[in-house]
VOVOZA-945793 format. One line per field, with one value per residue (C-alpha): residue number from 1; residue in three letters; x, y, z. Coordinates in steps of 0.001 Angstrom, whole numbers, plus 500000, padded with zeros to 6 digits. Layout:
drenlo c(NUM;...)
tilo c(ala;...)
x c(X;...)
y c(Y;...)
z c(Z;...)
end
This chain:
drenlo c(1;2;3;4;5;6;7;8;9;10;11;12;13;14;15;16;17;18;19;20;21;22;23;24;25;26;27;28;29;30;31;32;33;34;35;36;37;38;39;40;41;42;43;44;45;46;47;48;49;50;51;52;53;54;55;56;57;58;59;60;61;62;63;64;65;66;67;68;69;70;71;72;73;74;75;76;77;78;79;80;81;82;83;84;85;86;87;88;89;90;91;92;93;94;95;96;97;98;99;100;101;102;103;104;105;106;107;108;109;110;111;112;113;114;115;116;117;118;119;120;121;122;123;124;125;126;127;128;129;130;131;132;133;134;135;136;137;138;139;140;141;142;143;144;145;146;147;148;149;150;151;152;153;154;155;156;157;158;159;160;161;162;163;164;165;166;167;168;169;170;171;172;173;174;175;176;177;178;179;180;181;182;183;184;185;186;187;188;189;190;191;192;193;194;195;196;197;198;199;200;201;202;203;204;205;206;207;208;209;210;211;212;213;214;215;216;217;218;219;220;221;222;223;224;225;226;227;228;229;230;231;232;233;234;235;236;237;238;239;240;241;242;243;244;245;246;247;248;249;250;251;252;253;254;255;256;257;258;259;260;261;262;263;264;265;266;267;268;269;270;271;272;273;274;275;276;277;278;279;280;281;282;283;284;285;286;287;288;289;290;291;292;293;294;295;296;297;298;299;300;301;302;303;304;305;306;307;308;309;310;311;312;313;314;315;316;317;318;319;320;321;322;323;324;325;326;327;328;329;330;331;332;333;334;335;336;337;338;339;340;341;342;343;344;345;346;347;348;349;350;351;352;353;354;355;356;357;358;359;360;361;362;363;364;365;366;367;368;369;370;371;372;373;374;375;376;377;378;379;380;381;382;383;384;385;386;387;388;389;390;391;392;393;394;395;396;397;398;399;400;401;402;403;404;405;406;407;408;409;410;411;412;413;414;415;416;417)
tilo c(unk;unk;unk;unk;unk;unk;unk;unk;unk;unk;unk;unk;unk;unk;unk;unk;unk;unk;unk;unk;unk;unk;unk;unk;unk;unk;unk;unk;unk;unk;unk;unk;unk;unk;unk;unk;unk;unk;unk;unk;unk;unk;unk;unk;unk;unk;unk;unk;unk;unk;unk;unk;unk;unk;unk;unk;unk;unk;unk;unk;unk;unk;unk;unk;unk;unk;unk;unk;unk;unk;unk;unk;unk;unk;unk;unk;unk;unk;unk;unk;unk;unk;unk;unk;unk;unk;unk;unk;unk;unk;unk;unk;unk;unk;unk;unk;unk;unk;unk;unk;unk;unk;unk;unk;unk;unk;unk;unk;unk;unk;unk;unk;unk;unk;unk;unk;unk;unk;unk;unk;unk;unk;unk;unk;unk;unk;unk;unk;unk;unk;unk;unk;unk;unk;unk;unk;unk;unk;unk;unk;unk;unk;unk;unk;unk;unk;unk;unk;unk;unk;unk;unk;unk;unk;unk;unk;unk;unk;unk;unk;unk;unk;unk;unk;unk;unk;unk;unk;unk;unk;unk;unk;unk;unk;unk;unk;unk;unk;unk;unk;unk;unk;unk;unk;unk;unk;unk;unk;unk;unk;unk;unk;unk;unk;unk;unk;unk;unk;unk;unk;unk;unk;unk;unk;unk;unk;unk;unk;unk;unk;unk;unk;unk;unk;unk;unk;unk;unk;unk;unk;unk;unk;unk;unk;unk;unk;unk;unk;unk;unk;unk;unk;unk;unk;unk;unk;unk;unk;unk;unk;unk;unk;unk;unk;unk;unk;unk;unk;unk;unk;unk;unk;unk;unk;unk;unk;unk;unk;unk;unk;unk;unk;unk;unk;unk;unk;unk;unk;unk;unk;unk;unk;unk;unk;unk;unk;unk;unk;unk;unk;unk;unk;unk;unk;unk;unk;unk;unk;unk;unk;unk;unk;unk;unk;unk;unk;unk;unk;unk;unk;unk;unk;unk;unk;unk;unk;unk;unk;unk;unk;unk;unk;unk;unk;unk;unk;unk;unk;unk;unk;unk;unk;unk;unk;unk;unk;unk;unk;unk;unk;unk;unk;unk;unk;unk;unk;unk;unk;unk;unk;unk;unk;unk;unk;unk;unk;unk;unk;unk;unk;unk;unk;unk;unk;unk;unk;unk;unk;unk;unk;unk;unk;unk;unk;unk;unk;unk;unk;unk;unk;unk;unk;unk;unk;unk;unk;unk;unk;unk;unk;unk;unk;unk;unk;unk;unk;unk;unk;unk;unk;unk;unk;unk;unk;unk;unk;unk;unk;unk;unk;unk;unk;unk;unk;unk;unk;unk;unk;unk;unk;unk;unk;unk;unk;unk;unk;unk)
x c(834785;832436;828780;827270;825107;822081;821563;821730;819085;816515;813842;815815;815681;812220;809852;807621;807208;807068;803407;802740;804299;802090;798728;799020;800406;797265;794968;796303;795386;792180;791692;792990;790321;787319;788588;788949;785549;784335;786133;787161;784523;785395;788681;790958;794446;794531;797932;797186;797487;800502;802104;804437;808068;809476;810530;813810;814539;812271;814673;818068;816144;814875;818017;819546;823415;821415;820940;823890;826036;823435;824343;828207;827730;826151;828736;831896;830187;829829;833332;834338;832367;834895;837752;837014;836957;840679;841334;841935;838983;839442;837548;839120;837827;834775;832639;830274;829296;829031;826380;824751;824999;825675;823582;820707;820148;820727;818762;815359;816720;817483;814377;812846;814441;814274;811988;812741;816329;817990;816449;819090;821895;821491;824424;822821;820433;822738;824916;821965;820955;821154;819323;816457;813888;813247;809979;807270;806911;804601;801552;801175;804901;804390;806312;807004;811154;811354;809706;811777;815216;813981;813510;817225;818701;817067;818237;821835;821683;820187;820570;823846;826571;829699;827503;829914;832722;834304;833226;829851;828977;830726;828666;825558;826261;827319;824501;822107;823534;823686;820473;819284;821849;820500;816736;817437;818687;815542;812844;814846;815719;812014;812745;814099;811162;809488;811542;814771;814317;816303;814711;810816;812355;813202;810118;808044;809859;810005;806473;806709;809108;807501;808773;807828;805940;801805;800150;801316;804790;804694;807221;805585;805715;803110;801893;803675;800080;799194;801920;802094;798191;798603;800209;797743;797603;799226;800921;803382;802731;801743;804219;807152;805512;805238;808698;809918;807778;808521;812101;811942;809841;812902;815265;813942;812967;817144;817847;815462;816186;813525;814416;818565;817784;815685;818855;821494;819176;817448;820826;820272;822503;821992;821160;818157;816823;817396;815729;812883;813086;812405;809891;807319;807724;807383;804242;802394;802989;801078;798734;797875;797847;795565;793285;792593;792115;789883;787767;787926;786629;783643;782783;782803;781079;783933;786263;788447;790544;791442;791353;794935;796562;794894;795804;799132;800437;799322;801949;805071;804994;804904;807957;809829;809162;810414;813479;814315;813884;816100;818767;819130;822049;823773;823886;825035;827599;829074;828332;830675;833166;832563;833320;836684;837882;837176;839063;842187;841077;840840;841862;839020;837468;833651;831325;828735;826942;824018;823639;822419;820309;817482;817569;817269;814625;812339;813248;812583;808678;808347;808798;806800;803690;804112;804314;800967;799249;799943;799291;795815;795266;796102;794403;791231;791214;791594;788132;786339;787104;786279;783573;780430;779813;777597;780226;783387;784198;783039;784907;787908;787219;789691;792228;792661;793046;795519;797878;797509;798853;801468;802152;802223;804367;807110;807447;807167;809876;812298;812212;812165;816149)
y c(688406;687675;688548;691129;690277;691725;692573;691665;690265;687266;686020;685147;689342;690207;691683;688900;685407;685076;683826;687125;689243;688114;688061;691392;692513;691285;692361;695613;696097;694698;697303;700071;699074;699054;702215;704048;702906;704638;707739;708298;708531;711042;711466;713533;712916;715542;715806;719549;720375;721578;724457;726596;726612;730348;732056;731995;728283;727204;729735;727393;724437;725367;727541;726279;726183;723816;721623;721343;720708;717280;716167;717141;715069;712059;712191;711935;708981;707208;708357;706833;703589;703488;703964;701204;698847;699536;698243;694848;692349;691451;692115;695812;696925;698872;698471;695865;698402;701478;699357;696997;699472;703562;703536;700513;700569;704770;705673;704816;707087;709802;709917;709663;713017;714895;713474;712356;712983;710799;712865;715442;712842;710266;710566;708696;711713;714349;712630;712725;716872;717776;714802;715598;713197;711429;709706;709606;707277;704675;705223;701795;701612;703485;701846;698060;699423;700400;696998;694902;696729;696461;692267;692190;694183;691979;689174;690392;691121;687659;685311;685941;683651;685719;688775;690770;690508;693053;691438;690489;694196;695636;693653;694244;698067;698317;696603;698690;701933;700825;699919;703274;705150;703936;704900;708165;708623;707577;708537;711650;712427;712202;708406;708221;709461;705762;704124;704297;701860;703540;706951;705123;703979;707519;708816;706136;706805;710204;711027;709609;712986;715687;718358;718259;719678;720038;719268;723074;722677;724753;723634;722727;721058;718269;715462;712349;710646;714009;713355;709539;709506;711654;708691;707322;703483;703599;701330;698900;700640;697235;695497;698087;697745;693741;693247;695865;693540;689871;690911;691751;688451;686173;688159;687427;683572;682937;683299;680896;677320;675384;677140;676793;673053;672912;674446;672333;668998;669563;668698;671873;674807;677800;679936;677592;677640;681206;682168;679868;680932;684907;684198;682315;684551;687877;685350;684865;688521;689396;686869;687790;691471;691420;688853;691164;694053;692645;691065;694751;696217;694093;693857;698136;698189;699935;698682;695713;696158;699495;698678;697251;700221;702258;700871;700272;703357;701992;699008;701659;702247;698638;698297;700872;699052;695612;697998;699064;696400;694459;696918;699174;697075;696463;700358;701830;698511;698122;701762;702783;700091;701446;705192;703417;701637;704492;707050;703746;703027;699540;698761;701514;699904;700427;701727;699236;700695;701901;698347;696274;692487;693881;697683;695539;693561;696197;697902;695922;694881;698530;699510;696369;696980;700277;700559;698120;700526;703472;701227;700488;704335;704805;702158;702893;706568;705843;703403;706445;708185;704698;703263;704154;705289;702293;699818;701684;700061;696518;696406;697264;693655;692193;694349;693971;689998;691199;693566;690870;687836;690107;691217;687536;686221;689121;688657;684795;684864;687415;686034;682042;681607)
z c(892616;895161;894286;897042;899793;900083;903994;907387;910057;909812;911760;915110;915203;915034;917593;917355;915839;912479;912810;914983;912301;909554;911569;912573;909497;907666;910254;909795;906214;906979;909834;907272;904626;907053;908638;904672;903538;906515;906830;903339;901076;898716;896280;898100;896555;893667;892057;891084;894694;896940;898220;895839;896754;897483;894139;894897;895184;892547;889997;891487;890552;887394;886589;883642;885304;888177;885195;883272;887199;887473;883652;884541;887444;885873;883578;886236;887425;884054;883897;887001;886019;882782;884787;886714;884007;882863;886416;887613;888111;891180;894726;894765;891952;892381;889384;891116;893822;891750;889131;892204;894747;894494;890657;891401;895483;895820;893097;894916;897737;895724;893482;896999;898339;895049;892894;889305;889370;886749;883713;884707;885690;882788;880856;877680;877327;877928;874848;872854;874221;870018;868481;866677;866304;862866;864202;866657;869094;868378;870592;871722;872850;876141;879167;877518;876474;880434;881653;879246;880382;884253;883768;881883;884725;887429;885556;885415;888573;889929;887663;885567;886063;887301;887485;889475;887234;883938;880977;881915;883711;880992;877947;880027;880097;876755;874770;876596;876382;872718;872602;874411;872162;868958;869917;871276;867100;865964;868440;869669;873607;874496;874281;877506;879686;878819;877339;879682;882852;884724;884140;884633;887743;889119;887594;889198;892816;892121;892656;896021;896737;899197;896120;892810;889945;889361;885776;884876;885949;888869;891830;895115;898672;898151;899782;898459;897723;895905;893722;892488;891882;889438;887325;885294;882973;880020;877809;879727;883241;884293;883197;884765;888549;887911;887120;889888;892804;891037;891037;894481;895495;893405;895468;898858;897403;896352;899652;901547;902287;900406;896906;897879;898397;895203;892827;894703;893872;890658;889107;886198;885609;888005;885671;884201;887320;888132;884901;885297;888825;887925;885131;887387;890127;887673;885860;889020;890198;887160;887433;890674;890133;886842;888793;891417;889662;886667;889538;890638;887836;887398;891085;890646;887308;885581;882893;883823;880821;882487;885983;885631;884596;886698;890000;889144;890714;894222;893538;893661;897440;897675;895775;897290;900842;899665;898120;901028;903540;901197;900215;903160;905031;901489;900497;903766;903959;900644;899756;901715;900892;896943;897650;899718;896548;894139;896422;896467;900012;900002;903548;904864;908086;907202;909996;910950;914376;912397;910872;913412;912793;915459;913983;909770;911139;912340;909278;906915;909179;908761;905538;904120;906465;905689;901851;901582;903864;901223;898340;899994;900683;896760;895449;898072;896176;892745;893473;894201;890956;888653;890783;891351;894535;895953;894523;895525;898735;897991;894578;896538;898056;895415;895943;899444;899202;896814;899334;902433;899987;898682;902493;903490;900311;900958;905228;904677;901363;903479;906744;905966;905331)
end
């Protein structure tokens, strides 16, 4: 089985010239900081704030029968996922695009809409509804599970020779819901809400949603910004949004000339490559990040061993920008190509006019401009609250050489193929 492509349109489709594209896209951020330590010089984001949602829809969300209809659901499509392993392994069977595409690609949409959505839908948790917990969670264990299950699944999904095919989806799937099976025993359901990737992931996205829930629980309309700043460092945080954007920068990298010529010549296995390939992009993701932010932290006289942690919550709109600027032409493509096969469909003629090289270009300019300009808002705020106030805007000096070489690295690694 083939292994899925990941979108349409290159750099013979954008407005401008590559060279224009990342000057302005810099200059931009630039502008944006300069602008912020002007205008904004107080915290604003507060994730207490928002407007409550009318009684009557915050009871359907909240009502215990909404509930158990998302776990019924989440378990028809683990269902379906089973099913389509007793089928043959061949292009028409649509395992590859439920895992790759309707469960990896559409849950970033879908956390996006409604917020942290796969803590109702995960069918591992609703298996484990009755466990009770025979130990706490370490304290120092925070997010590390998530990040480690994150890396594995962007190495599956990368890296792993005949990724798309039965056995090696289906030994993938089944360690880890062992895995997350076996903790949920120990630790209880409560593992999940750190300890799941999956879960993280539509946590992490989730607080980008225009609905969802203050400190008290209380249901509102919210300003997205209101909502993700109220994530906070903690164990592992770091290392979740690291892996999300190095997986996303080996992504875009696989697919541009230079690195193709480097795999065809180096004369090693494509998966020694591809693994080396992911670790040093992941390792100088990190690097980079925990460089800029330390520098940060001393430049603003506050703690650089917290710093990290701290700002890492202005690194998930910047994820969910390269996410979509690389998935977009691949979910509304092959999703509905997936739904085809499940419903025995296989000769369904899929409609591309909303797919269009120009329209992904644009796209993907947009939503990768776009998502450092939020992260720059996010990280501009959280200064304010660490930094003193004569060092808040020139400690942020760090952190923007940090957004316009990540803007640079991503339009330079997507659009040089």
């Amino acid at each position: 089985m083939d292994v899925l492509a990941h979108g349409v349109g290159g750099r013979q489709d954008l407005p401008l010239t590559l060279s224009q594209l990342v000057i302005g896209a810099a200059a931009a951020l630039v502008v944006s900081f300069v602008v912020l330590g002007i205008a904004w010089r107080e915290p604003r984001l507060d994730p207490a704030a928002g407007r409550p949602v009318p009684g009557a829809l915050a009871r359907v969300v909240d009502a215990p029968a909404t509930t158990w209809v998302l776990r019924i659901v989440g378990l028809a499509f683990a269902a379906v996922l089973v099913w389509s392993f007793t089928r043959p392994d061949d292009t028409d069977n649509p395992a590859a695009g439920l895992v790759y595409v309707l469960f990896w690609v559409g849950l970033v949409p879908l956390s996006l809409l409604l917020g942290p959505v796969w803590r109702r839908l995960n069918p591992l948790r609703t298996l484990t509804l009755w466990v009770r917990p025979r130990r706490e969670l370490p304290a120092g264990l925070g997010y590390w599970p998530a990040a480690a299950g994150l890396f594995a699944f962007a190495w599956l999904e990368l890296v792993a020779p005949e990724r798309a095919t039965l056995p090696v989806l289906l030994a993938w799937l089944g360690t880890y819901a062992i895995v997350m099976l076996v903790a949920a025993g120990v630790y209880g359901p409560g593992w999940f809400t750190k300890g799941d990737a999956f879960e993280v992931l539509s946590d992490l996205v989730g607080r980008l949603a225009v609905i969802g829930r203050r400190p008290d629980g209380t249901l509102v309309w919210r300003n997205p910004l209101d909502g993700i700043t109220g994530l906070r460092g903690a164990p592992g945080l770091v290392a979740v949004v690291v892996v999300l954007l190095g997986a996303t920068f080996f992504d875009a990298l696989t697919g541009a000339l230079f690195w193709l010529r480097f795999v065809q010549e180096s004369g090693l296995p494509p998966v020694v490559t591809g693994t080396g390939g992911l670790l040093a992009v992941t390792g100088l993701v990190a690097l980079a990040y925990t460089a800029a932010t330390r520098a940060a932290g001393r430049r603003g006289r506050a703690s650089a061993e917290r710093t990290p942690g701290e700002l890492a919550h202005s690194i998930v709109p910047i994820a969910v920008g390269y996410t979509v600027a690389h998935y977009w032409s691949l979910f509304i493509l092959e999703g509905q190509r997936t739904v085809a096969l499940v419903a025995g469909e296989p000769d369904f003629a899929v409609y591309s006019g909303v797919v269009t090289p120009t329209g992904v270009a644009n796209l993907q300019v947009t939503t990768i401009v776009l998502g450092h300009l939020v992260g720059t808002v996010l990280a501009h705020d959280r200064a304010l609250r660490l930094f003193p106030r004569a060092r808040a805007v020139t400690g942020q000096v760090p952190l923007l050489g940090l957004m316009v070489a990540y803007t640079v690295t991503g339009l330079l690694l997507l659009f040089t193929g």
